[in-house]
One Martini backbone bead per residue (centre of mass of N, CA, C, O) as a GRO file, in nm:
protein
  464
    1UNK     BB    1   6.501   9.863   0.937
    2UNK     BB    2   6.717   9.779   1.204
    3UNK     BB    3   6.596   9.687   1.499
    4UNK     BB    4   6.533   9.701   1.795
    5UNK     BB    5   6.822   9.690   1.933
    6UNK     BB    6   7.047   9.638   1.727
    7UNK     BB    7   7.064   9.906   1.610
    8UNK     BB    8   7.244  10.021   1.791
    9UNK     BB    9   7.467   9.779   1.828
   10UNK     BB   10   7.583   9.860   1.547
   11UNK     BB   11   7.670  10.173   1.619
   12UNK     BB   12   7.881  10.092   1.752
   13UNK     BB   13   8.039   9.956   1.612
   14UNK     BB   14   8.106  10.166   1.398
   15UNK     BB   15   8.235  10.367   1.596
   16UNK     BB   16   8.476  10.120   1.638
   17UNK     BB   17   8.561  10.126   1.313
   18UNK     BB   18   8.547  10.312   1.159
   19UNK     BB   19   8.688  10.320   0.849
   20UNK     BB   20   8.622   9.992   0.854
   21UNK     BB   21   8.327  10.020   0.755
   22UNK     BB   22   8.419  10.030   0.479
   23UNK     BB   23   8.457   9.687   0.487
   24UNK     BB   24   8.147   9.654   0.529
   25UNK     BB   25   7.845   9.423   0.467
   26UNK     BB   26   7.548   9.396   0.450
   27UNK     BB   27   7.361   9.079   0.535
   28UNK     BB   28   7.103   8.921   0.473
   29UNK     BB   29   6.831   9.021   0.644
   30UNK     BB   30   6.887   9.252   0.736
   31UNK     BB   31   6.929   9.393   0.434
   32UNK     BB   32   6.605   9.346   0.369
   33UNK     BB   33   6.514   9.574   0.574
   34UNK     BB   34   6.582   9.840   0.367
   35UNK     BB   35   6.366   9.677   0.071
   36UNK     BB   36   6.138   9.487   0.301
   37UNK     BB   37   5.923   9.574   0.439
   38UNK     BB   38   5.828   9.237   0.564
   39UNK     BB   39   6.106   9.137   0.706
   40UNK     BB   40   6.198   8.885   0.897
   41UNK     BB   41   6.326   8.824   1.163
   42UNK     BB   42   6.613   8.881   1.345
   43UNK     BB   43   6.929   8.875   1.526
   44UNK     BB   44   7.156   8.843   1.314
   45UNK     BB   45   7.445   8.992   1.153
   46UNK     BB   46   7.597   8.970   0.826
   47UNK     BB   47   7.893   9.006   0.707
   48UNK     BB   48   8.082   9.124   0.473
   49UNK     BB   49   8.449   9.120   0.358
   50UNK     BB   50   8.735   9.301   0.316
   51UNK     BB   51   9.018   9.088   0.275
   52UNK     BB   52   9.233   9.313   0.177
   53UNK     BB   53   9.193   9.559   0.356
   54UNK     BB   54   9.196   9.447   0.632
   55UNK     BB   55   9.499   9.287   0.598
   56UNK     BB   56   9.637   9.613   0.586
   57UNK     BB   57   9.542   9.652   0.872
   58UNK     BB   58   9.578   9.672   1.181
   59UNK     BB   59   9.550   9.394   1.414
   60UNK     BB   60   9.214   9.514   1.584
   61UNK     BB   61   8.941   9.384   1.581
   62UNK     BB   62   8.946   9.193   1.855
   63UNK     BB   63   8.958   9.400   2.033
   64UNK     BB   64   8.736   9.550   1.976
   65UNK     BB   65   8.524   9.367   2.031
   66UNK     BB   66   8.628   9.302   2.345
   67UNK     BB   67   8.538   9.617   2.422
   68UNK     BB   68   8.209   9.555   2.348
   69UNK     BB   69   8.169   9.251   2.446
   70UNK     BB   70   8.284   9.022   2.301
   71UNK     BB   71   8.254   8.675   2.169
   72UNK     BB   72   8.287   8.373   2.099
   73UNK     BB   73   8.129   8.153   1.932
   74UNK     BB   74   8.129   7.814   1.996
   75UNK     BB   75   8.262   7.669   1.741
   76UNK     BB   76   8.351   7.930   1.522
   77UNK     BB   77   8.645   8.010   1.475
   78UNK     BB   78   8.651   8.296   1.453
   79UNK     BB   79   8.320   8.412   1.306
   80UNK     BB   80   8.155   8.442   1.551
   81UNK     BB   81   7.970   8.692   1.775
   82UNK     BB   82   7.890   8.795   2.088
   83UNK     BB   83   7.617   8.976   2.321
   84UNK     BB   84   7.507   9.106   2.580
   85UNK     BB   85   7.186   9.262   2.610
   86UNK     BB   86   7.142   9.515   2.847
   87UNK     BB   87   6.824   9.421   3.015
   88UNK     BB   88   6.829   9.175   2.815
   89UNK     BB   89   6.704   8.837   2.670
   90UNK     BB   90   6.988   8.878   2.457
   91UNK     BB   91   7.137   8.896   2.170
   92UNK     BB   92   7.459   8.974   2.000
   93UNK     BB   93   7.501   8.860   1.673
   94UNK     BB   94   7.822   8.834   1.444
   95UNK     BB   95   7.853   8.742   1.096
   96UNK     BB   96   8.154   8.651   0.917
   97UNK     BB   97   8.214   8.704   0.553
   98UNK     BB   98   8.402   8.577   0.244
   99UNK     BB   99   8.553   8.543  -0.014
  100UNK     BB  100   8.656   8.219  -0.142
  101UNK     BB  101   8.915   8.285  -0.271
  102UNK     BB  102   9.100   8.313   0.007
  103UNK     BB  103   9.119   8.091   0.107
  104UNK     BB  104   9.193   7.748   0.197
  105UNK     BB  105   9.213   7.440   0.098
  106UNK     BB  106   9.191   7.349   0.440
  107UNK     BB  107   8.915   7.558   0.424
  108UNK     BB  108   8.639   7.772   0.519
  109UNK     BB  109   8.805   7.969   0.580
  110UNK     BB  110   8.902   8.339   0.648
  111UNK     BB  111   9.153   8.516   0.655
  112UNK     BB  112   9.195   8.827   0.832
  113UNK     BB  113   9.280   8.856   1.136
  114UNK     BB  114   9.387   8.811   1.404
  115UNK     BB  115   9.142   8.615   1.567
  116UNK     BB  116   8.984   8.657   1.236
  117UNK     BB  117   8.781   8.546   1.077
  118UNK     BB  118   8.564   8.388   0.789
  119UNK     BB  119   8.309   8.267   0.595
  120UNK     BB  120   8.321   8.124   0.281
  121UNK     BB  121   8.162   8.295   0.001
  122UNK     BB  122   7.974   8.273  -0.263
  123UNK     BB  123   8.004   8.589  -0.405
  124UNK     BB  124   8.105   8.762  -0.256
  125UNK     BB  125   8.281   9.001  -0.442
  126UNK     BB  126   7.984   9.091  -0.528
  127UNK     BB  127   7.871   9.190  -0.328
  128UNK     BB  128   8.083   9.425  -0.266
  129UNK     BB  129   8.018   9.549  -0.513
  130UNK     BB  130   7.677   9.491  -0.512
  131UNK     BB  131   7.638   9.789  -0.344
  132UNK     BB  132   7.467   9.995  -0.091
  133UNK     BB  133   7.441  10.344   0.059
  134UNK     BB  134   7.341  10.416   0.377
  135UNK     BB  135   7.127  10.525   0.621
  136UNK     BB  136   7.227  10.514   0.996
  137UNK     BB  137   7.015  10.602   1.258
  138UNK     BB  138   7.044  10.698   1.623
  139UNK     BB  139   7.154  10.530   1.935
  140UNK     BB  140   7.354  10.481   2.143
  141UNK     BB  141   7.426  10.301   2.487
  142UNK     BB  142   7.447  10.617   2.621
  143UNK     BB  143   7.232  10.802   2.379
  144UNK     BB  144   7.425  10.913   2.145
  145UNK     BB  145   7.383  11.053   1.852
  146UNK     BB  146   7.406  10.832   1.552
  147UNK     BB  147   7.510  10.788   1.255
  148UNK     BB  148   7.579  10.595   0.902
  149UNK     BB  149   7.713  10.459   0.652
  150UNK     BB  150   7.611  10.207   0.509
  151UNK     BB  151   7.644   9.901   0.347
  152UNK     BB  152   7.459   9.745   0.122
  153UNK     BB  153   7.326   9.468  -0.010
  154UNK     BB  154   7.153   9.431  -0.353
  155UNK     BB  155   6.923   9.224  -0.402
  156UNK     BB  156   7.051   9.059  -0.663
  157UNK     BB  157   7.285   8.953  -0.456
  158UNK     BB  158   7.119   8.842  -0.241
  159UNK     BB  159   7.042   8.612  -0.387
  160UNK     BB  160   7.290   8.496  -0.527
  161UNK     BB  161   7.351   8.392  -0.243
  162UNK     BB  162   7.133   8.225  -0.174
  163UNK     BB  163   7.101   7.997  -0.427
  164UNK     BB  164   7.332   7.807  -0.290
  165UNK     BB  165   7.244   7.781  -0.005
  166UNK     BB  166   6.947   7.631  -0.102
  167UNK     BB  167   7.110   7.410  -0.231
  168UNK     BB  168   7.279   7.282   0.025
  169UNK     BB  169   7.056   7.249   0.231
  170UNK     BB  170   6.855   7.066   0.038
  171UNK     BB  171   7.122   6.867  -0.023
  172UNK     BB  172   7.270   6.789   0.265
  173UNK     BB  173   7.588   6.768   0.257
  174UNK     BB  174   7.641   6.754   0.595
  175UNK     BB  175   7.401   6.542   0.639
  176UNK     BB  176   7.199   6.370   0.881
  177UNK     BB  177   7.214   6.508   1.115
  178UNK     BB  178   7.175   6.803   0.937
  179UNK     BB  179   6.868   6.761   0.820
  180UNK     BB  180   6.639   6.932   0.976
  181UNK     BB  181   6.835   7.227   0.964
  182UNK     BB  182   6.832   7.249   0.710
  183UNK     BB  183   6.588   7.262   0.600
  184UNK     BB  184   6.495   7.511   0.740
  185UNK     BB  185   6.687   7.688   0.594
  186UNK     BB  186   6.586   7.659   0.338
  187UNK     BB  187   6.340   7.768   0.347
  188UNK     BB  188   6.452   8.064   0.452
  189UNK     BB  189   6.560   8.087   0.160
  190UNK     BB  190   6.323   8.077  -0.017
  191UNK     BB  191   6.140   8.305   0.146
  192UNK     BB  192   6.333   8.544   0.062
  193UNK     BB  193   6.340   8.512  -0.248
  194UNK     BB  194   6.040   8.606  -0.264
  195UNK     BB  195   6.057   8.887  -0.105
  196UNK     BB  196   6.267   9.019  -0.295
  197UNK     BB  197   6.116   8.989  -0.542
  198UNK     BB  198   5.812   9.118  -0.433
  199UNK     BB  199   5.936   9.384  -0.417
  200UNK     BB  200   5.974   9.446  -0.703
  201UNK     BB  201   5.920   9.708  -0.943
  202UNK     BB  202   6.152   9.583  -1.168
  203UNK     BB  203   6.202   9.291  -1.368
  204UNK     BB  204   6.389   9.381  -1.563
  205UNK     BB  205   6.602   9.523  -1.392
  206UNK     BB  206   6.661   9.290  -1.229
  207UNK     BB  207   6.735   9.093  -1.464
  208UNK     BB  208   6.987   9.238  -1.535
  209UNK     BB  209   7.167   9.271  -1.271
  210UNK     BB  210   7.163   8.983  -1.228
  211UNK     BB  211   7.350   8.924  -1.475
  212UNK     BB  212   7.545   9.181  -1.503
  213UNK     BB  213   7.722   9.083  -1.230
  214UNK     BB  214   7.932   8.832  -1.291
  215UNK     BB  215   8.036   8.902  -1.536
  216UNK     BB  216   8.273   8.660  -1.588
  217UNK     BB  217   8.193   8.439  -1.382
  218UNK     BB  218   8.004   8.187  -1.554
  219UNK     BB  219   7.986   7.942  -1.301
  220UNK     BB  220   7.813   8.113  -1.153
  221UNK     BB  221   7.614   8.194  -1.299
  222UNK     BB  222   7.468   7.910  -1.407
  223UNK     BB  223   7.442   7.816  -1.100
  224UNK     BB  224   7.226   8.039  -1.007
  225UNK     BB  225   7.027   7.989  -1.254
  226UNK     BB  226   6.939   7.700  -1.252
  227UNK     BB  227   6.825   7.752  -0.955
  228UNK     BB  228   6.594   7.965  -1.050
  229UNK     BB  229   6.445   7.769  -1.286
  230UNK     BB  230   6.499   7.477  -1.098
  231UNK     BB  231   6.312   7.599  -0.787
  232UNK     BB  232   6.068   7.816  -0.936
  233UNK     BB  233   5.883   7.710  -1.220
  234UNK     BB  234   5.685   7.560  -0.999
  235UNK     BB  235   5.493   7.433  -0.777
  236UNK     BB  236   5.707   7.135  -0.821
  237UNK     BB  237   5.952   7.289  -0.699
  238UNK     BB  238   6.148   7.300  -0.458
  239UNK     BB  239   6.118   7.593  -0.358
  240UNK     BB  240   5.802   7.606  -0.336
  241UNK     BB  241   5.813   7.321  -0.167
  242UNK     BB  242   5.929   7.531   0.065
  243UNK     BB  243   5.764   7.766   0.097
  244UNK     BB  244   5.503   7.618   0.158
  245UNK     BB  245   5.652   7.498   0.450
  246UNK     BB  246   5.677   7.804   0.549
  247UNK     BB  247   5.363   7.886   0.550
  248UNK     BB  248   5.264   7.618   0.733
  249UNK     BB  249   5.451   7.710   0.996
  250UNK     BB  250   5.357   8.022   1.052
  251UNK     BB  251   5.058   7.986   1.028
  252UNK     BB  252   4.761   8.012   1.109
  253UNK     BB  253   4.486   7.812   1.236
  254UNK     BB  254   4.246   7.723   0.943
  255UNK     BB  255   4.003   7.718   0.692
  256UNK     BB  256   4.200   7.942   0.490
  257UNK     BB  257   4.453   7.826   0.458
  258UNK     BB  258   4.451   7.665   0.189
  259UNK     BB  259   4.367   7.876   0.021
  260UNK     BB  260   4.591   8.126   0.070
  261UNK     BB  261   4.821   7.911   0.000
  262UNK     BB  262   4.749   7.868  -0.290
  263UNK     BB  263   4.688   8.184  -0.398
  264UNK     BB  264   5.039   8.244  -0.288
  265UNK     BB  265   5.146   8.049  -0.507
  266UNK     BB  266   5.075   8.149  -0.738
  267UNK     BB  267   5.173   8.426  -0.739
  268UNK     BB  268   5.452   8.325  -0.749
  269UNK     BB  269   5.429   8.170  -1.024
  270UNK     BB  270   5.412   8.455  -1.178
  271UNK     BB  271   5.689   8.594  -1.093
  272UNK     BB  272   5.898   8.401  -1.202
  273UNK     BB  273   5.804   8.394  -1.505
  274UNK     BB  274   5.813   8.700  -1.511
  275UNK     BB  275   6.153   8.692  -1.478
  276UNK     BB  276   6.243   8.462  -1.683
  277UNK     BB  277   6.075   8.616  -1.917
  278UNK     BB  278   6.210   8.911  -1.898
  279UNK     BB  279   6.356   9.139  -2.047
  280UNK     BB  280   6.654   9.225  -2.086
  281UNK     BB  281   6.669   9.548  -1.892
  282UNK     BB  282   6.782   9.832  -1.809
  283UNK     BB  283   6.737  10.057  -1.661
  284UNK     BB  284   6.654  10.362  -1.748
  285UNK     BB  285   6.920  10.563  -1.636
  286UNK     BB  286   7.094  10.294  -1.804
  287UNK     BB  287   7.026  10.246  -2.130
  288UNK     BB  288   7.271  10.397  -2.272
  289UNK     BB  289   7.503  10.202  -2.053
  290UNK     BB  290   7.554   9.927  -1.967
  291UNK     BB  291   7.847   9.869  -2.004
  292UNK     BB  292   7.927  10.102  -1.802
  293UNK     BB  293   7.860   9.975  -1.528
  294UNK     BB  294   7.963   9.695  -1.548
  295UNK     BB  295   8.245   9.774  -1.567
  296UNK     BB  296   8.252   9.963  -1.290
  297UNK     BB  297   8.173   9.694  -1.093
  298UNK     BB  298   8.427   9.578  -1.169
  299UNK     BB  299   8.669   9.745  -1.131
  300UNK     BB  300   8.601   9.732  -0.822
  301UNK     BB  301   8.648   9.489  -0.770
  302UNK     BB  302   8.958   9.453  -0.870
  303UNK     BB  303   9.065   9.686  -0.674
  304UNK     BB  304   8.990   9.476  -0.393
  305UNK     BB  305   9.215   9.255  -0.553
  306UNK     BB  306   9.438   9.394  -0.685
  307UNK     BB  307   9.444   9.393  -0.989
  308UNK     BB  308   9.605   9.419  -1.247
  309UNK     BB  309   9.643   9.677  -1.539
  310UNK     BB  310   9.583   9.690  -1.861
  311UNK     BB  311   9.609   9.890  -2.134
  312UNK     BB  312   9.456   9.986  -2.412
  313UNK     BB  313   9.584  10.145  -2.590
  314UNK     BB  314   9.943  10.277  -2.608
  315UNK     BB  315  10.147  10.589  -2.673
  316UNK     BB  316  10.354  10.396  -2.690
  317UNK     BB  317  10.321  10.070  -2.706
  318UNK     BB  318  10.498   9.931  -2.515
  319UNK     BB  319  10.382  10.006  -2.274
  320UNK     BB  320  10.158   9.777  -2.228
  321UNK     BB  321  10.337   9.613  -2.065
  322UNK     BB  322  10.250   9.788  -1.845
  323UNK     BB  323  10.140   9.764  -1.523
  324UNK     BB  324   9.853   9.884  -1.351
  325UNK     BB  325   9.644  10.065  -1.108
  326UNK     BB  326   9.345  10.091  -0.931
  327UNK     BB  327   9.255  10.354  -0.731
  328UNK     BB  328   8.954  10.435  -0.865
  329UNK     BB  329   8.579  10.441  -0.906
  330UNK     BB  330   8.403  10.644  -1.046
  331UNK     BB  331   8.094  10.753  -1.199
  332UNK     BB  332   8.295  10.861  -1.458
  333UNK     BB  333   8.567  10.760  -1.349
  334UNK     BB  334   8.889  10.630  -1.380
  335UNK     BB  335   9.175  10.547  -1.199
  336UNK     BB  336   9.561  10.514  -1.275
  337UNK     BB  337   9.818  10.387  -1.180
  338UNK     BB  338  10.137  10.403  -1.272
  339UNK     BB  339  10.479  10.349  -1.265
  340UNK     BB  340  10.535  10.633  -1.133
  341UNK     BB  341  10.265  10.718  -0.983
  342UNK     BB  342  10.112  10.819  -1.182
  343UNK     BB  343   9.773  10.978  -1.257
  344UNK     BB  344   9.457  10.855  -1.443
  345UNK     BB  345   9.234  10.967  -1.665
  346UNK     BB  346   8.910  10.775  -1.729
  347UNK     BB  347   8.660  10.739  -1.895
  348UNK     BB  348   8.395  10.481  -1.866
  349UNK     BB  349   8.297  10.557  -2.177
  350UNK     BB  350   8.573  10.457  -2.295
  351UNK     BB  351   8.501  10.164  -2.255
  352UNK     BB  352   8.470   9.833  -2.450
  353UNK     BB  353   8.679   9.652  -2.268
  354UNK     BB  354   8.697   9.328  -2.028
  355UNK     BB  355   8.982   9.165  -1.925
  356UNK     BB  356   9.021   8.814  -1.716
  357UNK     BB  357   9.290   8.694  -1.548
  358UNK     BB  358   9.275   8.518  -1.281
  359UNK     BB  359   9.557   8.386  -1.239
  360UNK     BB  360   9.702   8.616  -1.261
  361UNK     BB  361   9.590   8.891  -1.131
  362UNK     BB  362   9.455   9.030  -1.420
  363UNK     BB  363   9.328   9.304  -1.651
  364UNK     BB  364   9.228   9.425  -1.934
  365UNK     BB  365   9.177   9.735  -2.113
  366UNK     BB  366   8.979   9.864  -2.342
  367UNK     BB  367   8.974  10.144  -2.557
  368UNK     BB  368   8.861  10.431  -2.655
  369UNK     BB  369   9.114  10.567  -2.779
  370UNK     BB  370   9.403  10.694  -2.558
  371UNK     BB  371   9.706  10.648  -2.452
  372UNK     BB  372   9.972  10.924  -2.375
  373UNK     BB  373  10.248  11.058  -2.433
  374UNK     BB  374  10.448  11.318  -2.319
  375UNK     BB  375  10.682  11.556  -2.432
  376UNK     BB  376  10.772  11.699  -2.070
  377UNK     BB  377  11.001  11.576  -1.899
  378UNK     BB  378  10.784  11.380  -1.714
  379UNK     BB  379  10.623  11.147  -1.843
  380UNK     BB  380  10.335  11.194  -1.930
  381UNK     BB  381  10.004  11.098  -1.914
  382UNK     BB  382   9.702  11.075  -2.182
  383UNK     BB  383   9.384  11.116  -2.240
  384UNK     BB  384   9.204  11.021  -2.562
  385UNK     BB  385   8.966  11.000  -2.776
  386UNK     BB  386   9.166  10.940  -3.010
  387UNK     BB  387   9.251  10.719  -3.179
  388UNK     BB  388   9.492  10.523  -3.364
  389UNK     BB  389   9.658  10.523  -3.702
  390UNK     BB  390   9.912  10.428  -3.588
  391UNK     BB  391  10.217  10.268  -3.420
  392UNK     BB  392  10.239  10.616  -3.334
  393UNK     BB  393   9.920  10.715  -3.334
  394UNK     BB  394   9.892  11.063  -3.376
  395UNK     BB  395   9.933  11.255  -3.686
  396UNK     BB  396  10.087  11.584  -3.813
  397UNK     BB  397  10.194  11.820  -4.034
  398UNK     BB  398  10.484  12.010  -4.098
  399UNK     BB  399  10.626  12.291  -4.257
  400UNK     BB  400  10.902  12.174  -4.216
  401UNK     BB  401  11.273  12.118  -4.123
  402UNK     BB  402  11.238  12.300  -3.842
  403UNK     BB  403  11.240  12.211  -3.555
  404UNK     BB  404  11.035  12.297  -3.259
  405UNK     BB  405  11.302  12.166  -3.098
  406UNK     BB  406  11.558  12.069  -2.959
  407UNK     BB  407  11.721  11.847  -3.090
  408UNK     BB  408  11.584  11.735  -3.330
  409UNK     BB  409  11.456  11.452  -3.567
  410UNK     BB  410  11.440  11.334  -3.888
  411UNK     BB  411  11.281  11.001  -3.935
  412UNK     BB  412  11.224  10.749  -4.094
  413UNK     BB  413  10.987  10.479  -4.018
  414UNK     BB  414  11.236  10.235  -4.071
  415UNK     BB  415  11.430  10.429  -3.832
  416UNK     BB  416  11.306  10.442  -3.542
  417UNK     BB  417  11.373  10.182  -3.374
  418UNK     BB  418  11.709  10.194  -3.388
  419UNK     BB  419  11.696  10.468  -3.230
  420UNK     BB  420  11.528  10.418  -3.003
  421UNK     BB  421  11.780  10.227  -2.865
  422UNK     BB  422  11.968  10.469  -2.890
  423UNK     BB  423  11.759  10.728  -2.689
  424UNK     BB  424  11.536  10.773  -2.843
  425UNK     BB  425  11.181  10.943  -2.984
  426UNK     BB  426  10.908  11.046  -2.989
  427UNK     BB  427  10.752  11.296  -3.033
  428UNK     BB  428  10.498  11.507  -2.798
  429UNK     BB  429  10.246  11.682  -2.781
  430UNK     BB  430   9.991  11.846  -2.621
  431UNK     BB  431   9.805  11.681  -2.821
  432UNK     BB  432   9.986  11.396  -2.877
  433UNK     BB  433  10.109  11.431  -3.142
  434UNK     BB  434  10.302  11.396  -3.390
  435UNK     BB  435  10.537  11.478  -3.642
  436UNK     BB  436  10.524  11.569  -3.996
  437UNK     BB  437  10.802  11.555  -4.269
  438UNK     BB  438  10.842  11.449  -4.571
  439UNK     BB  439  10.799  11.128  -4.447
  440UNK     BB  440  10.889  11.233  -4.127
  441UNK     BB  441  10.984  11.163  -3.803
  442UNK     BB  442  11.009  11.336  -3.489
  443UNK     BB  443  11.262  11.336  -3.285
  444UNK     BB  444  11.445  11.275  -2.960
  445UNK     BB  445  11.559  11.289  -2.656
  446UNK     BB  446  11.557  11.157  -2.359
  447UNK     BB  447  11.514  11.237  -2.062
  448UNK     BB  448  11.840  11.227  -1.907
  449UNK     BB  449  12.013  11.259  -2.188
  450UNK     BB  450  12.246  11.326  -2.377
  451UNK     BB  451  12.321  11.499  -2.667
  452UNK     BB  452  12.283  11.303  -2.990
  453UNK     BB  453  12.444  11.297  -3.304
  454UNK     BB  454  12.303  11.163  -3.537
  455UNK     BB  455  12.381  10.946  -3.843
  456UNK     BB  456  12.182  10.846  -4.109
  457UNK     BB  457  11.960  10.695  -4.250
  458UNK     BB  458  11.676  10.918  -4.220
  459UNK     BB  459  11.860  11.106  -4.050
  460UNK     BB  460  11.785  11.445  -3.999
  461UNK     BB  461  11.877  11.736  -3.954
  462UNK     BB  462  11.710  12.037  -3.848
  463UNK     BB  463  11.901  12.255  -3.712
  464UNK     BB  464  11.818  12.324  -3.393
   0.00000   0.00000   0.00000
């Protein structure tokens, strides 16, 4: 966990963020220390945010910050901020990043709120997305025992993050002034790599979790992959020649240094082989529904991303047009508004796909089964877990030519359509079927229409 004195003040920092605590994720060595027993000292915490529901909430954040002693970290352009720890020759310092797709062309910056910024962060959403909350308890700087709840990012996803930072920083991008300390950031991010998957006890569920963390976003998966295969394969690869020289630069000078060095060079390069080779596998609690986690992944992300989300099957097929909101995503259903207002709610194991239209900043989700509108003068949706089996959706027989509805008309199927335009419907009952009569199909008037009685070819009075 987090050591003092920083663990202190996190507990400060979040008791002053209340509910916008949720909009925070630890990242960087923080993180690391949730799930690496003996990960490196720091004194900085690394938060990625939620730069969409931050935008949205009153823009008090620097208020907060200034309010308990922070001040702008010089030349950091108001993304790092630091305070002096009271009685300690310390400080406690906090930098924001942010999924890079929020910036701007003309900046590495992402804007939160008014003089708060973010650095733009390769893989933030999913970051975001990929996190799990822990407890941390401690007490405030007053004395008062306090609790909470953080994100921190998980294994796979801290990982992922590293592998573009160790490749920017090795391959010196910022210049030759900063090349000392590009080399040393590479080092310890090269050791980083190494510590949190030698944490792992389960190296396929580890590779499982990495790959299908990307969702769509195949180009950052790509370049990921890339560096971890290209940086780690054996010991002659950038990534273990950075390791190598952070084990020599940190270990105590003795005549067992090289043999020691050497040693924990071969474990390593046993560990990524052992990773690399490793077969695709979820987790043994998710081996029966893999697709059911990612799909669930995903649409948090795109949740916090705000994007349009288009449902199929839906009957009327019309409706499929109408774009709705992901409201929530829980353990085993998605909640999703629809253009009314109203919620409706989907199993997750009955997602078979989702496509995502990043330009459009929309993603389509396919199901197993059909959202069904019922006529019930409300215009409810519900989900049914079985399929339509045909463009009316899914019909039953009725016994008689006398409509169970006061003003029904039975209409042959070629000529649903044109009645539809003139503000009929077809009828649905509450198990969401159709009815059919002598291959004549139920239709009503639209709820807020008056009743008018069509007559022609096909349509014919049921009596009701």
């Amino acid at each position: 966990m987090i050591p003092e004195p920083q663990k202190t003040y996190v507990l400060e920092l979040y008791e002053a963020l209340g509910a916008s605590g949720d909009s925070f994720v630890i990242a960087g060595a923080q993180a690391m220390k949730f799930f690496v027993r003996e990960a490196r000292a720091t004194r900085d915490i690394d938060f990625v945010l939620d730069a969409v529901r931050l935008r949205g909430e009153p823009g008090k954040l620097r208020s907060q910050l200034e309010a308990l002693g922070y001040a702008v970290v010089p030349e950091s352009q108001n993304f790092q901020f630091q305070k002096q720890i009271p009685g300690r020759n310390e400080v406690m310092r906090i930098e924001f990043m942010a999924p890079e797709e929020f910036k701007t062309n003309s900046d590495f910056r992402v804007d939160i709120q008014t003089n708060v910024h973010a650095r733009a962060c390769t893989g933030g959403s999913i970051a975001l997305a990929q996190s799990s909350p822990h407890t941390l308890s401690g007490t405030l700087p007053n004395g008062k025992p306090f609790t909470v709840s953080v994100h921190v990012t998980d294994p796979h996803a801290l990982v992922m993050l590293k592998l573009p930072a160790l490749e920017d920083r090795y391959q010196n991008i910022r210049g030759p002034r900063e090349a000392a300390h590009d080399r040393e950031e590479a080092r310890t991010h090269a050791a980083d790599i190494v510590a949190i998957l030698s944490a792992q006890s389960d190296l396929s569920a580890f590779r499982f979790d990495f790959l299908r963390q990307f969702g769509a976003d195949t180009a950052l998966k790509d370049r990921a992959v890339g560096i971890l295969t290209g940086y780690f394969r054996d010991a002659l690869s950038p990534g273990l020649i950075l390791y190598e020289e952070e084990l020599t630069a940190n270990a105590p000078f003795g005549r067992d240094l090289r043999s020691a060095t050497s040693a924990e060079l071969e474990r390593v390069v046993h560990l990524f082989a052992a990773i690399l080779l490793a077969p695709v596998r979820a987790p043994q609690e998710a081996t029966s529904s893999p697709q059911y986690r990612a799909h669930a992944q995903r649409l948090e992300m795109l949740r916090k991303e705000n994007y349009a989300l288009r449902l199929k099957p839906i009957i009327p097929v019309e409706s499929e047009n109408d774009p709705t909101r992901i409201a929530r995503v829980g353990k085993d259903n998605l909640v999703v508004t629809m253009r009314n207002s109203q919620e409706v709610e989907i199993p997750l194991a009955n997602i078979s796909n989702l496509f995502v239209q990043e330009l459009r900043r929309e993603a389509t989700l396919q199901l197993t089964g059909r959202l069904q509108w019922l006529s019930d003068g409300r215009g409810t949706l519900k989900f049914f877990h079985e399929p339509p089996d045909s463009e009316f959706g899914v019909g039953k027989t009725w016994g008689s030519n006398q409509a169970p509805v006061v003003g029904g008309y039975w209409a042959l199927p070629q000529h649903v359509a044109p009645y539809s335009a003139k503000g009929w419907e077809l009828y649905y009952g509450p198990d969401g079927r159709f009815l059919q009569w002598n291959e004549h199909i139920l239709m009503v008037n639209k709820p807020g229409r008056s009743e008018q009685h069509f007559t022609g070819p096909g349509l014919q009075d049921a009596g009701a």
